[in-house]
C-alpha positions in Angstrom: -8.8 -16.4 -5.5 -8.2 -16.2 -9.5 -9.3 -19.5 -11.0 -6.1 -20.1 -13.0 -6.9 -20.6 -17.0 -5.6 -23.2 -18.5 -3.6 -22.2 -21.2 0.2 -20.9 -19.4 -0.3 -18.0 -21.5 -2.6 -15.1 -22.3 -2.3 -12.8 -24.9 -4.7 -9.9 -26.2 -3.3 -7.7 -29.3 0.4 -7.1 -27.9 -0.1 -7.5 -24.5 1.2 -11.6 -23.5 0.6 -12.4 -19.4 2.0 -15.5 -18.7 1.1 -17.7 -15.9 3.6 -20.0 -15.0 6.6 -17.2 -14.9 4.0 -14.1 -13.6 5.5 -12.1 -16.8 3.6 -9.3 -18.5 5.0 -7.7 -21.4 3.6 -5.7 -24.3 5.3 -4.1 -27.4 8.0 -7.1 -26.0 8.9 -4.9 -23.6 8.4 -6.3 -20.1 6.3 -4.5 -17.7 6.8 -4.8 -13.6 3.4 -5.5 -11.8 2.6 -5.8 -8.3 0.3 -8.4 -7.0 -3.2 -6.5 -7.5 -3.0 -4.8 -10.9 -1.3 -8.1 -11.6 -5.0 -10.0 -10.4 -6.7 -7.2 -12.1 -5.0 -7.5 -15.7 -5.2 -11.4 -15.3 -9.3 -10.7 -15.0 -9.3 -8.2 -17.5 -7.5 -11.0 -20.1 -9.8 -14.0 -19.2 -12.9 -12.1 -19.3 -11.7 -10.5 -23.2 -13.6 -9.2 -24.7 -16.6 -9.1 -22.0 -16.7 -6.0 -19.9 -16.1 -6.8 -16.2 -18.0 -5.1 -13.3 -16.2 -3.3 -10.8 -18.1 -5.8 -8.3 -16.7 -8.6 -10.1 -13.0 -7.4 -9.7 -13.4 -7.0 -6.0 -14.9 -10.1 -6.0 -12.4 -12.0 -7.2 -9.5 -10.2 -5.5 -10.3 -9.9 -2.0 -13.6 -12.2 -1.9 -16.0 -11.0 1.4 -13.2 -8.7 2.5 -14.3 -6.1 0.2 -12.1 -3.3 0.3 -13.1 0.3 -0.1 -13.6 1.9 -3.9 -10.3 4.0 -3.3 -7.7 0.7 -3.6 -10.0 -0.4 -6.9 -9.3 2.9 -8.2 -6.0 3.3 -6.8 -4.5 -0.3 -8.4 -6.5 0.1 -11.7 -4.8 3.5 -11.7 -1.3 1.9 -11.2 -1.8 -1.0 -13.5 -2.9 1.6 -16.4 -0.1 3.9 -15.8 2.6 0.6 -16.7 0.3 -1.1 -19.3 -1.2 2.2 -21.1 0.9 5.0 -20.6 3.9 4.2 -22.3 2.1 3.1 -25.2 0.6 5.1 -28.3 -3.0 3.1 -27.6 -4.6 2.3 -24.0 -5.7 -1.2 -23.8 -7.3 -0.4 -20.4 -11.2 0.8 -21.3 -13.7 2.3 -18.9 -17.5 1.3 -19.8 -18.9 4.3 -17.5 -21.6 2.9 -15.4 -20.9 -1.0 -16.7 -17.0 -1.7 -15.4 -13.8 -2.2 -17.7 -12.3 -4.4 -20.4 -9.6 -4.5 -22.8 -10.3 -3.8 -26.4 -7.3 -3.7 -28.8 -9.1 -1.1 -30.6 -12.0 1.4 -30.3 -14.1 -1.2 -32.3 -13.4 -4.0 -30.2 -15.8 -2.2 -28.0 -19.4 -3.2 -28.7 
């Protein structure tokens, strides 16, 4: 369902996602995903800086079988607890009302 980009490799601040091995690491540490939060990240990166609706992400992860709000909520929660909460600065930002991004910083936020 992810249109694939065509560099192998993303990378935003610390955080690298690459394609072609489905490795995410940040800080160089490497960080174990499962298949949504890994979709969801991959989103997040190829969409940086733009904020993504939460319409969007269900979009492009489960297409017309849109799932509940509960699994969005429930994945973004597990992808932030790997890729934020080990880490002195979340990467992970809510736009209440708009959807989410990653900013590197609070002013990467406009």
């Amino acid at each position: 369902m992810i249109k694939q980009p065509e560099t192998i490799t993303l990378k935003i601040g610390t955080l690298v996602l690459n394609y072609q091995t489905k490795q995410v690491s940040r800080d160089n540490q490497e960080l174990t995903l499962q298949p949504i939060p890994w979709q969801i990240l991959s989103i997040l990166m190829q969409a940086h800086p733009r904020v993504v609706s939460r319409t969007e992400l269900c979009d492009q992860i489960w297409g017309d079988d849109h799932t509940d709000s509960d699994a969005l909520r429930s994945h973004l929660y597990q992808l932030r607890k790997i890729v934020d909460k080990p880490f002195t600065h979340p990467l992970i930002k809510t736009m209440h009302g708009i959807g989410f991004c990653l900013a590197t910083t609070d002013t990467a936020i406009q």
